[in-house]
C-alpha positions as MATLAB code, in Angstrom:
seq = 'XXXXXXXXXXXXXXXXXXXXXXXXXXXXXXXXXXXXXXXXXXXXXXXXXXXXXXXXXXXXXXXXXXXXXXXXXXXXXXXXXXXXXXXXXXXXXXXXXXXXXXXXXXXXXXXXXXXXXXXXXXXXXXXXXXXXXXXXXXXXXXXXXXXXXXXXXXXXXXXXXXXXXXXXXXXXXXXXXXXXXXXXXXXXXXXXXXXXXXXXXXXXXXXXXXXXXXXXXXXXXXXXXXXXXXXXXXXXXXX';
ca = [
      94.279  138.161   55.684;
      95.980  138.059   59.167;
      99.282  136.126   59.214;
      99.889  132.761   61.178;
     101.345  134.465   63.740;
      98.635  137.097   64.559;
      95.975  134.198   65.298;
      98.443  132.391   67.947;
      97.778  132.749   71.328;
      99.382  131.489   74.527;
      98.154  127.692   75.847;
      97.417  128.071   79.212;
      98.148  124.466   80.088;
      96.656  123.080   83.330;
      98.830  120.240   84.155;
     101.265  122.463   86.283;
      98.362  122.536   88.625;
      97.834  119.379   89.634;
     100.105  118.842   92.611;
      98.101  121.098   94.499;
      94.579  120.907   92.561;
      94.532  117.273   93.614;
      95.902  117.911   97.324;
      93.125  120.405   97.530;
      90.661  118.535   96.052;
      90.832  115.831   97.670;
      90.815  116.991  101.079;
      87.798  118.838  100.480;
      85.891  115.963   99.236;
      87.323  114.227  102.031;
      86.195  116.389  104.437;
      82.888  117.365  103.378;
      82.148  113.343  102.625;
      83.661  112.037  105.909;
      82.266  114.376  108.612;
      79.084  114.614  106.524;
      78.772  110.862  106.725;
      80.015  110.793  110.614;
      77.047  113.197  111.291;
      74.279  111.470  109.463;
      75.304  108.315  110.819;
      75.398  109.636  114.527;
      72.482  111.313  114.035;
      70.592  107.921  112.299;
      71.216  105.874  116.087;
      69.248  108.691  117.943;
      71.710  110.817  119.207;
      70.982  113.722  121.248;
      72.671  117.201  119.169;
      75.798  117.905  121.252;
      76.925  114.462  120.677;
      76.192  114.482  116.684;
      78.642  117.834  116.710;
      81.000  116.588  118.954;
      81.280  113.386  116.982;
      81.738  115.720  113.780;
      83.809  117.568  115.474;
      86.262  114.907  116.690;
      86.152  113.644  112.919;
      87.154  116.777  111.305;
      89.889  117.154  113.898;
      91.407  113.545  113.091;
      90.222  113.632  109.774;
      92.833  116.877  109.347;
      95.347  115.297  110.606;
      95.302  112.296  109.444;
      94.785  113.726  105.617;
      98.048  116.031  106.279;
      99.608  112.982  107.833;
      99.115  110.515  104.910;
      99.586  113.437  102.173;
     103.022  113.913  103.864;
     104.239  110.775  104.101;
     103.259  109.547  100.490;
     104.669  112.942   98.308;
     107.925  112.314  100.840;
     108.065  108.652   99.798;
     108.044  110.540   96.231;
     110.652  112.993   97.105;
     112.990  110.763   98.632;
     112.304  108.415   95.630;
     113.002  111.293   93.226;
     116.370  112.435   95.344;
     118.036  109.025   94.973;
     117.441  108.875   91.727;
     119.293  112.595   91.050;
     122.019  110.992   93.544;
     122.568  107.649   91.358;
     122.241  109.989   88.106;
     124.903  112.665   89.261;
     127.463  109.772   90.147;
     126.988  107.910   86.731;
     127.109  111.894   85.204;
     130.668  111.791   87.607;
     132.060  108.321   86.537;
     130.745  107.671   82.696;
     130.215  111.318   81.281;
     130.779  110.016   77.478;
     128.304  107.166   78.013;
     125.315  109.605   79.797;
     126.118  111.961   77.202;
     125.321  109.069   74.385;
     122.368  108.183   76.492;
     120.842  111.460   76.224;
     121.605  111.960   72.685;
     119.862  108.431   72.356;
     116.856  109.935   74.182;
     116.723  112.864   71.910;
     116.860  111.106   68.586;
     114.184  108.903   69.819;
     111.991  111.657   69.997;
     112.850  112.646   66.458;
     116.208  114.292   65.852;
     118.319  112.742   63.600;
     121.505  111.365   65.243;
     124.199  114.596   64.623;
     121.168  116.722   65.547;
     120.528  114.631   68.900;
     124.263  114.423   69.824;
     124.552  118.204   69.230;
     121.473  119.312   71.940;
     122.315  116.679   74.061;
     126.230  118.307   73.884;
     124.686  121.952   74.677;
     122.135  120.751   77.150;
     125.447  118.928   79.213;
     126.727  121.706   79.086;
     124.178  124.122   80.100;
     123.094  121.759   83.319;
     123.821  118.130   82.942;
     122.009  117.058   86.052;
     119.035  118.980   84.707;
     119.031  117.388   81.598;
     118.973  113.915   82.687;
     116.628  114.672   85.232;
     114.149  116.201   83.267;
     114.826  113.995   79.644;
     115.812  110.981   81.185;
     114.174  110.503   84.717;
     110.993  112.535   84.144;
     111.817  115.115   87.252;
     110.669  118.617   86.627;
     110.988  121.951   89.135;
     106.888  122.412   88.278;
     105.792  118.703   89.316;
     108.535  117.575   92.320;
     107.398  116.816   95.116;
     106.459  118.952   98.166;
     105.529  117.234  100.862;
     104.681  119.952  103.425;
     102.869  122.077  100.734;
     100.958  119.117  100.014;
     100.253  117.855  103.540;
      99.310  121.257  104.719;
      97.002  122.083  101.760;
      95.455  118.700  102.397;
      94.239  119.288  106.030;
      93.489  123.158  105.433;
      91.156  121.578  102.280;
      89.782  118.747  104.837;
      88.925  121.398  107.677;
      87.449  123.691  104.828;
      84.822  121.046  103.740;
      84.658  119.469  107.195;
      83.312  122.504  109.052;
      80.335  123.016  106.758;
      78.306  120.463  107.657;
      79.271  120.620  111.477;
      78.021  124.507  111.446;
      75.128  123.207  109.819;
      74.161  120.526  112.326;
      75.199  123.637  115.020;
      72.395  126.161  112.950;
      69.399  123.188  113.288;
      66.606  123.951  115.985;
      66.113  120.931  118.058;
      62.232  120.478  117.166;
      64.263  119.434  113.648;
      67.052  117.614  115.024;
      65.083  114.515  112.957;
      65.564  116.073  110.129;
      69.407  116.164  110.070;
      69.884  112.715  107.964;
      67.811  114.340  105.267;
      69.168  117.753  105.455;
      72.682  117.333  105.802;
      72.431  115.011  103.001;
      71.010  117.299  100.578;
      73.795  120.464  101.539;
      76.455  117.672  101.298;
      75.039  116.574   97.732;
      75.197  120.942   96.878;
      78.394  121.647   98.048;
      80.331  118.137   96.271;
      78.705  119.336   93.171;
      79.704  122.327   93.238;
      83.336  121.238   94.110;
      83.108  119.053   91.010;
      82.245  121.388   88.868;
      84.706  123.598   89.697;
      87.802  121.108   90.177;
      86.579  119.789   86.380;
      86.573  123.839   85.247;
      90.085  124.344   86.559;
      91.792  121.230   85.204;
      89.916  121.969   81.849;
      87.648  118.567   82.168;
      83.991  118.424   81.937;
      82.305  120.580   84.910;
      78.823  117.685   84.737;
      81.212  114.751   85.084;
      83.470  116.280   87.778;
      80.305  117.314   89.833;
      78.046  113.348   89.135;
      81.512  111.356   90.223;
      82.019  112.990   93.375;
      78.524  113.259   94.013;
      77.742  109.243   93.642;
      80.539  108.618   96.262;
      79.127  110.731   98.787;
      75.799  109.538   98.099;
      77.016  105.675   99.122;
      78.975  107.030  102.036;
      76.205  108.508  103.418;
      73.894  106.075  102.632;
      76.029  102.888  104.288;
      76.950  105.259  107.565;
      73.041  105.967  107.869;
      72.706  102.368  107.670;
      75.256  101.532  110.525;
      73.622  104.359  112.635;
      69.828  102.821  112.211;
      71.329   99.179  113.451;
      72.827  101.137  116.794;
      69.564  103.467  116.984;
      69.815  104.655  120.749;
      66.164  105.549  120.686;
      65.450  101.706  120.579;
      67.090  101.166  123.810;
];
């Protein structure tokens, strides 16, 4: 009979990539939903080809920037949230060292230590890094889930220009006898590639691969579906 300790095996926990799974994902959904839907709708008013791609392409240019623009300044709202926090915590650590100490002890026996046991780790962990210890135990502020604004803002708007480009290549590949066909065909390589994206953001964070790939899916569907609208109310060819 194997021992205990033959059958354990390493977690290989997810949540360390969020930060960036979620920058990443949503700037690909972004941009494959937004310049997807900018295309179809262009293309629903009668619009000759060069102006559906250079309306996709405009889109995917301010579409990039403005997903690195917002990514940036929300994560920095985060960071600067998260600095003057460790600021306020390393002047009380300063002033009142007996009474953060008894505060992190506190912490510890609420998660189960009894009280000498709680005073003790909280004793070594001052000692070790005090700042650390507050930060983490107290505040919630770990090295693996800070902020980053720039890696966030930049992975947002390479993501966005990743899925952005596909369907404006794909409205560049159409022959014009089949320019018609572009609110039907985008459509359906839009509906492929969110799946797909889905599937695979729901794989990596260890979700379920159907539901990832049906929730992004429905929203593209009724992006699509209300910009092809708009476009059919402005049809050119009607003029």
């Amino acid at each position: 009979m194997k021992k205990t300790s033959e059958l354990h095996y390493e977690e290989n926990h997810k949540i360390h990539r969020s930060g960036g799974l979620r920058a990443a994902v949503l700037g690909a959904n972004d941009g494959i939903v937004s310049i997807s839907s900018i295309i179809v709708g262009v293309a629903a008013s009668g619009a000759i080809k060069i102006d559906i791609i250079l309306a996709g392409t405009a889109g995917l240019i301010a579409g990039a920037c403005a997903m690195a623009a917002g990514e940036y300044v929300s994560v920095k709202s985060q960071e600067d949230t998260e600095n003057a926090d460790l600021a306020m915590e390393k002047e009380a650590l300063e002033k009142f060292p007996e009474e953060e100490l008894l505060e992190l002890a506190a912490i510890y026996e609420k998660r189960g230590l009894d009280s000498n046991l709680a005073l003790e780790v909280a004793k070594q962990m001052t000692a070790h890094n005090a700042l650390e210890a507050h930060a983490r135990d107290e505040i919630g502020i770990t090295d693996e889930l800070s902020a980053n604004p720039l890696q966030a803002a930049f992975w947002s708007a390479f993501a966005f220009v990743i899925g952005g480009v596909i369907p404006v290549f794909a409205t560049w590949t159409i022959n014009l006898n089949y320019i018609h066909l572009i609110p039907i065909l985008i459509p359906i390589l839009t509906i492929i590639l969110l799946a797909i994206l889905g599937a695979i953001a729901g794989y990596i964070s260890g979700a379920s691969c159907l539901r990832g790939a049906l929730r992004v899916c429905f929203w593209g569907i009724i992006a699509m579906s209300l910009t092809y609208l708009v476009g059919n109310l402005f049809n050119t060819s009607l003029i």
